[in-house]
GUMAR-667488 format. One record per residue (C-alpha): x, y, z; residue in three letters; residue number from 1. Coordinates in steps of 0.001 Angstrom, whole numbers. Each point is the difference from the previous one (the first is absolute). Example, Ala and Ser with C-alpha at 12.3 -4.5 7.8 and 13.67 -1.06 7.14 Angstrom:
<rs>
R        x        y        z   aa    i
R    12300    -4500     7800  ALA    1
R     1370     3440     -660  SER    2
</rs>
This chain:
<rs>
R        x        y        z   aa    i
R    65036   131741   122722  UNK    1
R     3566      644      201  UNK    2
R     1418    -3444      981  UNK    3
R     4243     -357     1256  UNK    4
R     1311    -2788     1083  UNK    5
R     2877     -234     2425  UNK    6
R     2148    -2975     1018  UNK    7
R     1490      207     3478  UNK    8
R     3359    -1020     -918  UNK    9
R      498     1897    -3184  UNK   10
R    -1795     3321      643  UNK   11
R     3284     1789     -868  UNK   12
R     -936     2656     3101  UNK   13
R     3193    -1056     1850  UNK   14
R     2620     2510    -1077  UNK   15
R     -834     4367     -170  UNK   16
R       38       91    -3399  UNK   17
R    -3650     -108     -978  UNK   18
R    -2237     2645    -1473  UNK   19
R    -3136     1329     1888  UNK   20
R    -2794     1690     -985  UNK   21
R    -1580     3225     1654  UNK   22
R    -3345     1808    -1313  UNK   23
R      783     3558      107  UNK   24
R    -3669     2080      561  UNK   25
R     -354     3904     -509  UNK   26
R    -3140     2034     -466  UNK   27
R      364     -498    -3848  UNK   28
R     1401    -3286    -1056  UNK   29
R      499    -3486     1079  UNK   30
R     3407    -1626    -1288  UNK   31
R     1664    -3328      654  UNK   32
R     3772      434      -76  UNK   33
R     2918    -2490      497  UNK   34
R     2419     1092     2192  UNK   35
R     2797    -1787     1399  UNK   36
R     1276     1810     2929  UNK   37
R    -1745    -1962     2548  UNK   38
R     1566    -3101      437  UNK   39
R    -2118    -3155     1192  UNK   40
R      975     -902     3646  UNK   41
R     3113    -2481       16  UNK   42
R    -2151    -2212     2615  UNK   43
R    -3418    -2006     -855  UNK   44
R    -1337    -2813     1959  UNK   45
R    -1246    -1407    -3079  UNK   46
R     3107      -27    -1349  UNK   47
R     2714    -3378      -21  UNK   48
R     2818     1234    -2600  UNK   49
R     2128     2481     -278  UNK   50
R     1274      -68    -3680  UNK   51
R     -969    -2206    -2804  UNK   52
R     1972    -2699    -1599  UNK   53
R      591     1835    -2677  UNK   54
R     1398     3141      603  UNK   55
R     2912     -535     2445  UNK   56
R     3740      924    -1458  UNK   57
R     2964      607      862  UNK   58
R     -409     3423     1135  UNK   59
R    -2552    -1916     2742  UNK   60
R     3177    -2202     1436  UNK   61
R      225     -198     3769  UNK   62
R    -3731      851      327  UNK   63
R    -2280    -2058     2376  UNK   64
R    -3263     -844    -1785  UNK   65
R    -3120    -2023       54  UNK   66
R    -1152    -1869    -3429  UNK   67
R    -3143    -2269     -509  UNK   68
R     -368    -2418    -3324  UNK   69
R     -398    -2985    -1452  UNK   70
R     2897    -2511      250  UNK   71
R     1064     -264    -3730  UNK   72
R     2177    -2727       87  UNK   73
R     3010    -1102     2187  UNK   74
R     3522     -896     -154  UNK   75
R     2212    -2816     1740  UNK   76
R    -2003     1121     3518  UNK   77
R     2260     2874       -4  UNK   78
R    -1652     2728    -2545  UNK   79
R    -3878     1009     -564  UNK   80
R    -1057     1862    -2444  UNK   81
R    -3141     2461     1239  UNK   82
R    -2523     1445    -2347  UNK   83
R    -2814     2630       -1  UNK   84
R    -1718     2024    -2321  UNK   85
R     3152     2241     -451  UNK   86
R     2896    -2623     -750  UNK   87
R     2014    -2777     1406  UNK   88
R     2909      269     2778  UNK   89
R     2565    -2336     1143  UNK   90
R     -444    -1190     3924  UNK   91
R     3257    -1932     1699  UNK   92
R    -1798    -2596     2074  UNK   93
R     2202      138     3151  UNK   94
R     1537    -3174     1278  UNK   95
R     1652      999     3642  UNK   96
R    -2130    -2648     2508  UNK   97
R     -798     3068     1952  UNK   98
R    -2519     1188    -3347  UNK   99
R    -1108    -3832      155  UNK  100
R    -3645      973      406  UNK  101
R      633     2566    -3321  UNK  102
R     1523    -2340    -2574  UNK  103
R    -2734    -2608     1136  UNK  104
R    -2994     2381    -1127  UNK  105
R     1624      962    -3094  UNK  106
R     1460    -3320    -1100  UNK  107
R    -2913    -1923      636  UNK  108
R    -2844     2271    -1029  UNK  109
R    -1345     -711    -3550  UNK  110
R      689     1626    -2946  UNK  111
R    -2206     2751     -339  UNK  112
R     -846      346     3336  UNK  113
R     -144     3885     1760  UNK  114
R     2912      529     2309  UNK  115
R      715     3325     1764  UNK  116
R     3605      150      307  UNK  117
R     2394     3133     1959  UNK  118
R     3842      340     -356  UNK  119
R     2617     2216    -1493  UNK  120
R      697     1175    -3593  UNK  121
R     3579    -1609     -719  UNK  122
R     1988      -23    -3278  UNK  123
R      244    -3152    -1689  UNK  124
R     3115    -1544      225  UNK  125
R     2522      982    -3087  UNK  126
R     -590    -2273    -3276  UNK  127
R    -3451     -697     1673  UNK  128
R    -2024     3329    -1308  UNK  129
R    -2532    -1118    -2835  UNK  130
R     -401     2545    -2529  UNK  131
R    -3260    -1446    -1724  UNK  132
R    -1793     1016     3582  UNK  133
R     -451     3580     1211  UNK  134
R      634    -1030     3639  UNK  135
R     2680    -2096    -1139  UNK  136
R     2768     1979     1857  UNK  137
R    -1657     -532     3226  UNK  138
R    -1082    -2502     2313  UNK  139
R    -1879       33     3343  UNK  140
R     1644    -1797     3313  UNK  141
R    -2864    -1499     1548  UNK  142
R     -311      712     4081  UNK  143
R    -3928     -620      124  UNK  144
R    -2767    -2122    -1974  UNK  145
R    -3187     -842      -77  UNK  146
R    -2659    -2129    -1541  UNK  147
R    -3060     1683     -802  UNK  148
R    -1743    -2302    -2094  UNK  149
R      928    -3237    -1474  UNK  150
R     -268    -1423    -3684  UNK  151
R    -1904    -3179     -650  UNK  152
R     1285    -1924    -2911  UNK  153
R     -817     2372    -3293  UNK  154
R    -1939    -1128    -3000  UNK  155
R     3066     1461    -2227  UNK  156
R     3254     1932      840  UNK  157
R      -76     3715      211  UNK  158
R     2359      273    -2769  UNK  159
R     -163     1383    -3655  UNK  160
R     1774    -2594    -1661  UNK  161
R    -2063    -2670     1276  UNK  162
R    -2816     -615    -2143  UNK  163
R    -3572     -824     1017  UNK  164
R    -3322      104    -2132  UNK  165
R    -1991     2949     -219  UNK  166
R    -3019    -1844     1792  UNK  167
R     2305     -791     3574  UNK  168
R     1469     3554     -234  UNK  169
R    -3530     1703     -172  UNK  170
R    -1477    -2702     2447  UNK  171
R     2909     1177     2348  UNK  172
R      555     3344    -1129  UNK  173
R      562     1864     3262  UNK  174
R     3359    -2158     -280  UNK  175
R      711      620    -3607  UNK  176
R     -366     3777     1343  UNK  177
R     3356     -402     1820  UNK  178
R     1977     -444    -3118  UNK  179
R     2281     2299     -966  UNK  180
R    -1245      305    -3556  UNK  181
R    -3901      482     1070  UNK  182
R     1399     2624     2309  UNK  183
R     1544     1630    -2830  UNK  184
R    -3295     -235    -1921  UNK  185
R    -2057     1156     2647  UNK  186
R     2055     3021     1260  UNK  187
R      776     1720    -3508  UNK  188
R    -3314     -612     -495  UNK  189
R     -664     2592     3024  UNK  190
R     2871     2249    -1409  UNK  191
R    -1516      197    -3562  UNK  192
R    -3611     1088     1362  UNK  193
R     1780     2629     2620  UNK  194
R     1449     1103    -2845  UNK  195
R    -3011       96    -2031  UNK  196
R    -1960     1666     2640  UNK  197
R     2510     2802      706  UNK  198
R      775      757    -3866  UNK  199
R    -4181      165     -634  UNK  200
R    -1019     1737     3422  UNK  201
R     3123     2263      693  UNK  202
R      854      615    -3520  UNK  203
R    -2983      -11    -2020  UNK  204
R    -3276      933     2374  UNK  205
R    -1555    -3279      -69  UNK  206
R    -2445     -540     2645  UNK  207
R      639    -3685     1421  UNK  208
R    -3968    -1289      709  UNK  209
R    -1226    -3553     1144  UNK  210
R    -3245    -1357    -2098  UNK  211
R    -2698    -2348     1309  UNK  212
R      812    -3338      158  UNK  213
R    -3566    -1648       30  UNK  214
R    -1918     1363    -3183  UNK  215
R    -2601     -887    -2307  UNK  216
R     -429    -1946    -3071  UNK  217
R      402     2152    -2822  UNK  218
R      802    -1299    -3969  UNK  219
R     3035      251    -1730  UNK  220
R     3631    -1330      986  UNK  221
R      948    -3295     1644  UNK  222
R    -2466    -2232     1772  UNK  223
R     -720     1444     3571  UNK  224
R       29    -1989     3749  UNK  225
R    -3077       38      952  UNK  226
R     -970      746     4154  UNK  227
R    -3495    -1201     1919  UNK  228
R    -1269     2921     2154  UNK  229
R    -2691     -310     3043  UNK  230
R    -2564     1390    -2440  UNK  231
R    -1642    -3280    -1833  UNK  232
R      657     -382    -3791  UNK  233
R     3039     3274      410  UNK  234
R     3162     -316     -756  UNK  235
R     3318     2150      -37  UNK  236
R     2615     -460    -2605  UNK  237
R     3955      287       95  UNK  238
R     1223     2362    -2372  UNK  239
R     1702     -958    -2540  UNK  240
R     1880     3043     -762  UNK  241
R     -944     3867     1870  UNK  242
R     -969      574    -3666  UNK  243
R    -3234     1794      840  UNK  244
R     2002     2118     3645  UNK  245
R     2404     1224    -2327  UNK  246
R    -2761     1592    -2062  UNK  247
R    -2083     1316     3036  UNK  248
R     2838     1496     1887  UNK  249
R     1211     1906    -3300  UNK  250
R    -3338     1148     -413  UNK  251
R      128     1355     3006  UNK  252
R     2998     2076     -132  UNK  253
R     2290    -2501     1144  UNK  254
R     2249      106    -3354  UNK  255
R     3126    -1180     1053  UNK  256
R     -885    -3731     1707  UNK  257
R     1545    -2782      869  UNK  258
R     -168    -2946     2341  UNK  259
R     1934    -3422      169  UNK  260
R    -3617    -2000     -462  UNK  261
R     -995    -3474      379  UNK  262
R    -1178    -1302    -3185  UNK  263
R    -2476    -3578      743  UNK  264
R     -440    -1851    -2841  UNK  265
R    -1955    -3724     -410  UNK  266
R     2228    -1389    -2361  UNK  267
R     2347    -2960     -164  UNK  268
R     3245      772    -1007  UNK  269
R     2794    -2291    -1618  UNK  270
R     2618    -1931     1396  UNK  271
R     3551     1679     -352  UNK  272
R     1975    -2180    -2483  UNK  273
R     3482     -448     1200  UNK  274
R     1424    -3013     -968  UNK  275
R     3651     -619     1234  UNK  276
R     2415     -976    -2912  UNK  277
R     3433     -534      -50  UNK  278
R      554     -544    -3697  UNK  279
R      478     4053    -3040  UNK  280
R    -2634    -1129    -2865  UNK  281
R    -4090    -1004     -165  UNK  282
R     -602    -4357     -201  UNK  283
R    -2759    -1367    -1833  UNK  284
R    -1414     -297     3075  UNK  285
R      -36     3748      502  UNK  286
R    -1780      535    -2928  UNK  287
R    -2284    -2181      690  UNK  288
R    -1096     1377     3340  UNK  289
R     -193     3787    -2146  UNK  290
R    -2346    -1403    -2613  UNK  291
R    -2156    -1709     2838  UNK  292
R      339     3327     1740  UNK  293
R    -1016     2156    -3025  UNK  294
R    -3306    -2631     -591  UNK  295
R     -811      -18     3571  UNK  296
R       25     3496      938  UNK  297
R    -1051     1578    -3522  UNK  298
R    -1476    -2875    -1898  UNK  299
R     2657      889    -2589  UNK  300
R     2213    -2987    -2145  UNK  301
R     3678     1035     -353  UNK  302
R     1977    -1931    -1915  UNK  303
R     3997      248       20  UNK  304
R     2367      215    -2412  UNK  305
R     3691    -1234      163  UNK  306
R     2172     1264    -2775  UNK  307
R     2979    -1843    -1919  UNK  308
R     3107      154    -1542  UNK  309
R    -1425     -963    -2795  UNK  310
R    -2864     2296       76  UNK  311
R    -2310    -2650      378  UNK  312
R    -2639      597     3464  UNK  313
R     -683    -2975     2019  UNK  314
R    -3706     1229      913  UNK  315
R    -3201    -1717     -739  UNK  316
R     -590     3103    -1684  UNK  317
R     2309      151    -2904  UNK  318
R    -1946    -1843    -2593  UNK  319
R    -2164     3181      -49  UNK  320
R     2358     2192     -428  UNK  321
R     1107     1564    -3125  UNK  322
R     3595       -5     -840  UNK  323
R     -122     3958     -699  UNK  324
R    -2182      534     3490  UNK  325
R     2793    -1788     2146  UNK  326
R     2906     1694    -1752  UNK  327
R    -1872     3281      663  UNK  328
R     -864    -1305     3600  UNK  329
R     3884     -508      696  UNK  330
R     1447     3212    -1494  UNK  331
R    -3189     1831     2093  UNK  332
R      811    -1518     3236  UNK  333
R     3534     -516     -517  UNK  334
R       29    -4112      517  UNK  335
R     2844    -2168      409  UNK  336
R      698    -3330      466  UNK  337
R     -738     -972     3872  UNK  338
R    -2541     2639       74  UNK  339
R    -3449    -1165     1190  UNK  340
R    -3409     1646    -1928  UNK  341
R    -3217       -9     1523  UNK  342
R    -2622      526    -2700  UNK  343
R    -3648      444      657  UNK  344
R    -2841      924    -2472  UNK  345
R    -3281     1681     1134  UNK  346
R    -2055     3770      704  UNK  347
R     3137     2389       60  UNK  348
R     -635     1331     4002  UNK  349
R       54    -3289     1420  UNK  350
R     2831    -1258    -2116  UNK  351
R     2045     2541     1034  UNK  352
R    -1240     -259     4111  UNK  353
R      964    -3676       68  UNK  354
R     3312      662    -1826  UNK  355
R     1147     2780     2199  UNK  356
R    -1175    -2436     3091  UNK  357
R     2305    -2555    -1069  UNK  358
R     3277     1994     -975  UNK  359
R     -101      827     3866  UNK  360
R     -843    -3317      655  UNK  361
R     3063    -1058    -1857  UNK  362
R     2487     1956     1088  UNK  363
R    -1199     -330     3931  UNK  364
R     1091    -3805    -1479  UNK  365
R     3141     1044    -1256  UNK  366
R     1177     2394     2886  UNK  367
R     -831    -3012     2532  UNK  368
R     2589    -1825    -2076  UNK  369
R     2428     2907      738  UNK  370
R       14     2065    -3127  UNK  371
R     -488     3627      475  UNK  372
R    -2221     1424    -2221  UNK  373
R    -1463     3120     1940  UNK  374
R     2379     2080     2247  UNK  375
R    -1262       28     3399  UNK  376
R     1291     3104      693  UNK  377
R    -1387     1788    -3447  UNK  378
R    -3452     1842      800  UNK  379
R    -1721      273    -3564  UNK  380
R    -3414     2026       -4  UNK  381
R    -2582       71    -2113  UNK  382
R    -3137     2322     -419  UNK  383
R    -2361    -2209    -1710  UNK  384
R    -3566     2088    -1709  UNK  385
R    -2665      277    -2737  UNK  386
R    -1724    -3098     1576  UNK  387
R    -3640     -652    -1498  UNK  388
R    -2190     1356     2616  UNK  389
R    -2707    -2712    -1087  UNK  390
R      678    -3864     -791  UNK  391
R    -2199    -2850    -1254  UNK  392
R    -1378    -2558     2728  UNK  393
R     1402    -3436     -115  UNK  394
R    -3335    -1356      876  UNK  395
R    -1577     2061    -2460  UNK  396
R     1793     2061    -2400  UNK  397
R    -2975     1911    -1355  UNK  398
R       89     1842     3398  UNK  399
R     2738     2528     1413  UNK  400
R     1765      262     3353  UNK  401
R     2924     2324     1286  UNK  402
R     3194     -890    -1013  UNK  403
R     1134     1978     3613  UNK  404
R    -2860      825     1703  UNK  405
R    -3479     1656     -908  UNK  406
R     1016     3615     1941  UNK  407
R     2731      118    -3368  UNK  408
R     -225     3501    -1511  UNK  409
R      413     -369    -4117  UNK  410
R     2387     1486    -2346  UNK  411
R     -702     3492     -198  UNK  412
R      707     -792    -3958  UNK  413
R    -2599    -2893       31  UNK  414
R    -3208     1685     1966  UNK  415
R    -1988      -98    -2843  UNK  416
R      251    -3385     -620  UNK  417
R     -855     -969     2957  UNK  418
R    -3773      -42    -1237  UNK  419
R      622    -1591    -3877  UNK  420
R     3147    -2627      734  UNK  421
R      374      -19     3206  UNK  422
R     2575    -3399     -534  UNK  423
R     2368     2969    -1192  UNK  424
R      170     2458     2382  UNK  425
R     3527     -230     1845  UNK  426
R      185      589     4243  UNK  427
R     1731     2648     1393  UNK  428
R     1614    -2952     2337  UNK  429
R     3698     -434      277  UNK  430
R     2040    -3197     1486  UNK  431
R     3883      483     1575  UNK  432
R     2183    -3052     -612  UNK  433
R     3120     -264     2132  UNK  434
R     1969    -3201    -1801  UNK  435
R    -2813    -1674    -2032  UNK  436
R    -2289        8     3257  UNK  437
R    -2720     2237      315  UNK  438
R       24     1932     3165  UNK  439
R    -2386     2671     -581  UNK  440
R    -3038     1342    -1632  UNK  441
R    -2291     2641      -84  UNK  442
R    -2077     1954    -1900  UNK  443
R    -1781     3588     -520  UNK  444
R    -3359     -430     1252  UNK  445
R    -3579     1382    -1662  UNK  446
R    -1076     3182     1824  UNK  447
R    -3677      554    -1635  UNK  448
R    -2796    -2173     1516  UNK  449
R    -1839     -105    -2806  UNK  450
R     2980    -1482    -2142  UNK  451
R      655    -2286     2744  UNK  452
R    -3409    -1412     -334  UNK  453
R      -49     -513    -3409  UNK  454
R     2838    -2157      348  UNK  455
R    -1303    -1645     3224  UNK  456
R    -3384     -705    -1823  UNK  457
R      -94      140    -3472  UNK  458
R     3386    -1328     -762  UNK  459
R      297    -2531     2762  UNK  460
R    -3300     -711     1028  UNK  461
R      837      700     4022  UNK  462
R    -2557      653     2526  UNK  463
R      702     3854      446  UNK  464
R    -1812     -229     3703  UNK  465
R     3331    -1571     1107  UNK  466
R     1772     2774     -765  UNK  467
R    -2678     3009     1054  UNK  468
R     2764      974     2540  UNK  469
R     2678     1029    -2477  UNK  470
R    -2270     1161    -2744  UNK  471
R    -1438     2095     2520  UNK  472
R     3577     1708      776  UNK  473
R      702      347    -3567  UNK  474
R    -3269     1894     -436  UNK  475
R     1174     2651     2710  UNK  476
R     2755     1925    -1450  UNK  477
R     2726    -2947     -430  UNK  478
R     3249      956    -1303  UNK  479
R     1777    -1283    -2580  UNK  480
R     2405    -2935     1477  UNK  481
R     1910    -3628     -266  UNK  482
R     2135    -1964     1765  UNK  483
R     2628    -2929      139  UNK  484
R      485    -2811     2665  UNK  485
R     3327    -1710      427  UNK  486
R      353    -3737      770  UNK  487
R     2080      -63     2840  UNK  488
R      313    -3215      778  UNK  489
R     1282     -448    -3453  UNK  490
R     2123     2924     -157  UNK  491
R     2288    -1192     2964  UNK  492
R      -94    -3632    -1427  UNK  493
R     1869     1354    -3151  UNK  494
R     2340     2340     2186  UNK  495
R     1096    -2692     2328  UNK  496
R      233    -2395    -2352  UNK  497
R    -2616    -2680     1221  UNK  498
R    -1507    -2639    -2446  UNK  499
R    -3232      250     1817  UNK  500
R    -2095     3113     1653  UNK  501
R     -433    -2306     3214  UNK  502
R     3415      670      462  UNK  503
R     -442     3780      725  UNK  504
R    -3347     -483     2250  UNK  505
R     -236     -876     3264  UNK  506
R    -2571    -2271      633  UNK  507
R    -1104    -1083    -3546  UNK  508
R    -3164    -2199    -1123  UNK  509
R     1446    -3300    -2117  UNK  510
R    -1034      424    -3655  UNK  511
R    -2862    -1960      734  UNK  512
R    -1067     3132     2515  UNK  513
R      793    -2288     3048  UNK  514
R     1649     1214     3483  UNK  515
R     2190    -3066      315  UNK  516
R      802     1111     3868  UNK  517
R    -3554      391      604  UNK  518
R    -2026    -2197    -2290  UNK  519
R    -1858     3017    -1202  UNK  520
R    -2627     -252    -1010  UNK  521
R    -1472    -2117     2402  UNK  522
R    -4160    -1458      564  UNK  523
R    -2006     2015     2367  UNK  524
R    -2352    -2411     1843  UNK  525
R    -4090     1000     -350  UNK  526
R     -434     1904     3079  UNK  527
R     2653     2890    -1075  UNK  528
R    -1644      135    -3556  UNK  529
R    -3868      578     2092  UNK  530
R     1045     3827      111  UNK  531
R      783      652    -3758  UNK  532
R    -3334    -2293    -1242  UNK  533
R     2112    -2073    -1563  UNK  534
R     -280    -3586     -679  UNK  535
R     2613    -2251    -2098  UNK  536
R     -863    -2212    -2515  UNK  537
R     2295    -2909      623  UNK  538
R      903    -2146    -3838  UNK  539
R     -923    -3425      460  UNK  540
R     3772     -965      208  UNK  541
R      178     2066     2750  UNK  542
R    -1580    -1353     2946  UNK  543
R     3393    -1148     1682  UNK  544
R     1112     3597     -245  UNK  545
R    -3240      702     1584  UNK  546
R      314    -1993     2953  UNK  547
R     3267     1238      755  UNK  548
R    -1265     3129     1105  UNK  549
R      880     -596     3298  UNK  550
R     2864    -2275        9  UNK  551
R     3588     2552      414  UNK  552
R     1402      909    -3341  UNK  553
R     3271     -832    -1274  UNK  554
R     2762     1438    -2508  UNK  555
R     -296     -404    -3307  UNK  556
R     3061    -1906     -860  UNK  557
</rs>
């Protein structure tokens, strides 16, 4: 369903300058074209401005117009400052006794309150114009006002500088939404994708298709949401990825795909690590909080090393050190004194994993402290490929699993061992890296059913009957193929700058997966579960929870 979502006061429908659409029909073809020589009616009853607040200049002086927004902030009783989605404009608050009724609603009104106000475009007087504001040449001379909804007293001020915790702004978020910065976020983030659409569709052929939403349970990939149907003991699952779509719509002649999916996946995720520093160097206590980082997250002892003048190392470490290692160790890595080391000894991948995981983690430390390591501005790519297509099980490293995912087509160079050392065989599976972030992945897929069950079966030990579906296409016909799949949300997180992905979405899910605004997810009391045959089986520390059911929620704070 295509869903749009219009605000009564900030439509932008009140001046002819829109662009309409008109489906042309002949006998042969059906087009959509954009046209703009029909202009949208001046006049709509649904309509309450005339202009925005930020677009008026000086070109606009002497013009009678209509604005709605929020009341920004005010000045002395005698300026307001207006704001709406577009930008901020200076009001003069009038103070005759005749506009009595006027400069009552907008002196007493709250801050960030709705007014509607109408007057005239003036020029601000001279040595009054404020360059740092692109209405700042202009002000409006208020004749008319009116409240149209009042502000209670606000859990924070609508203000970048003012800083709140991540918890309050997602718990209020359709406030945080009115900050300038998440409007930024939010409306490149509609830019880039236009962008992306028109470059793939108009440019390249791509066919833009939606996939299902509610799925099955299939192996392979990240662990799957899980749905309760009407039919006893069935379930739907969320998809993970549109891994398996991609494959069927290619297979059926659909080469050039693409879609802007939902991707569901039942996993915590991490906190975002931003601690605020005033101070250009790491404390003792910083490396402290890095080695409980590195044995917390990968079970992994790193041990730090602080060089001297005197080439001595003040590390717990240096006793087993040779003198020839650590002289060879500082010419390799180019030490000096100040420098901090962080050593750690154990199987070479996962040594080098936790390494790379805390040079970002130290200079995300660093830059807090204000020293500029990595140019914002600098966009550094990186194709990353020759990945193992299979790798050991934690659990159990006699047995393989994908390194990407089990539909992985192998190195044309390594087919044949595939059957003797299949440990060996690399993936036709490539990464992108914008930055030292990973923002994309994909991989060629495996086109012959019968290769795609050994792999399934033999190599992985999957239940094939999950996958009959796709092995089925593969066995009529399927062409060649791969794909790639681009992490949005963490492609407009690096662009704009912001230290956390929740910063570019909407209305995003804590790291804990929580709706703070909603207290998703939330009990369902017995009755609504009869439908789905399901019953829950409450822990014994959860009785209280329990008998809540039917007591109101409230926010998680």
């Amino acid at each position: 369903m295509f869903s749009c979502g219009l605000s009564r006061l900030y439509m932008g429908f009140s001046t002819p300058t829109g662009r309409i659409t008109h489906l042309i029909r002949s006998s042969l073809s059906r087009t959509l074209v954009l046209t703009s020589q029909r202009r949208i009616p001046e006049f709509s009853s649904f309509v309450a401005r005339t202009n925005t607040c930020g677009e008026l200049r000086s070109s606009h002086v002497g013009q009678e117009v209509t604005l709605c927004g929020w009341i920004q902030y005010r000045r002395q009783n005698i300026f307001l400052v207006l704001r709406d989605f577009h930008g901020l404009v200076q009001v003069v608050i009038p103070q005759e006794e005749s506009a009595a009724s006027v400069r009552k609603i907008l002196c007493e009104a709250p801050v960030e309150s709705v007014v509607q106000v109408s007057g005239t475009v003036i020029s601000r007087p001279p040595g009054q114009e404020n360059p740092k504001m692109p209405t700042g040449e202009i002000e409006i001379k208020v004749k008319m006002a009116e409240l149209l909804n009042s502000c209670k007293k606000l859990p924070f001020e609508i203000k970048d500088f003012v800083k709140k915790t991540e918890a309050l702004r997602l718990q209020y978020r359709y406030l945080d939404l009115r900050s300038f910065q998440m409007q930024y976020n939010l409306r490149l983030r509609s830019q880039m994708v236009m962008k992306m659409r028109e470059y793939l569709c108009n440019l390249h052929g791509f066919v833009d298709i939606e996939t299902p939403t509610l799925f099955k349970r299939t192996p392979g990939g990240a662990k799957e949401f899980v749905i309760p149907s009407r039919e006893p003991g069935k379930f739907y699952s969320l998809p993970q990825s549109p891994q398996q779509f991609k494959q069927l719509l290619m297979v059926g002649g659909l080469d050039r795909y693409f879609q802007v999916a939902r991707c569901y996946r039942d996993e915590g995720s991490r906190p975002d690590r931003q601690p605020e520093f005033t101070q250009k160097y790491l404390k003792r206590k910083d490396i402290d909080s890095i080695r409980k980082f590195a044995a917390d997250h990968f079970n992994q002892e790193v041990l730090p090393v602080f060089p001297e003048a005197s080439r001595n190392w003040n590390s717990p470490v240096a006793q087993s050190i040779l003198e020839e290692q650590r002289s060879g160790l500082i010419r390799l890595m180019e030490i000096r004194e100040d420098d901090v080391v962080l050593l750690t000894a154990g199987e070479h991948k996962k040594a080098c994993s936790v390494l790379g995981k805390l040079r970002l983690e130290c200079a995300d430390l660093l830059e807090a402290r204000g020293l500029v390591l990595r140019d914002p501005a600098l966009f550094s790519f990186l194709w990353v490929v020759d990945f193992p297509l299979f790798l050991p099980k934690e659990e159990n490293p006699g047995e393989l699993e994908s390194a990407h995912h089990p539909f992985t087509a192998p190195h044309p160079s390594d087919l044949q061992l595939l059957y003797t050392e299949p440990e060996k065989v690399r993936s036709q599976h490539y990464d992108l890296v914008l930055n030292g972030s990973e923002i994309g992945g994909g991989s060629i897929r495996i086109h012959d059913a019968e290769l795609q069950r050994y792999v399934l079966a033999t190599l992985l030990k999957e239940d094939v009957n999950l996958l009959s579906h796709l092995l089925q296409a593969l066995d009529f016909g399927a062409p060649p193929h791969g794909g790639i799949a681009l992490g949005l949300d963490r492609l407009i997180c690096l662009v704009t700058g912001a230290p956390s992905i929740r910063d570019v979405i909407a209305f995003p899910k804590s790291f804990r997966g929580h709706d703070l605004m909603s207290n998703a997810p939330d009990s369902l009391p017995p009755e609504e579960l009869k439908p789905y045959h399901i019953q829950v089986s409450w822990p014994a520390d959860s009785e209280a929870e329990k008998s809540s059911l039917n007591q109101p929620s409230h926010p998680e704070s």
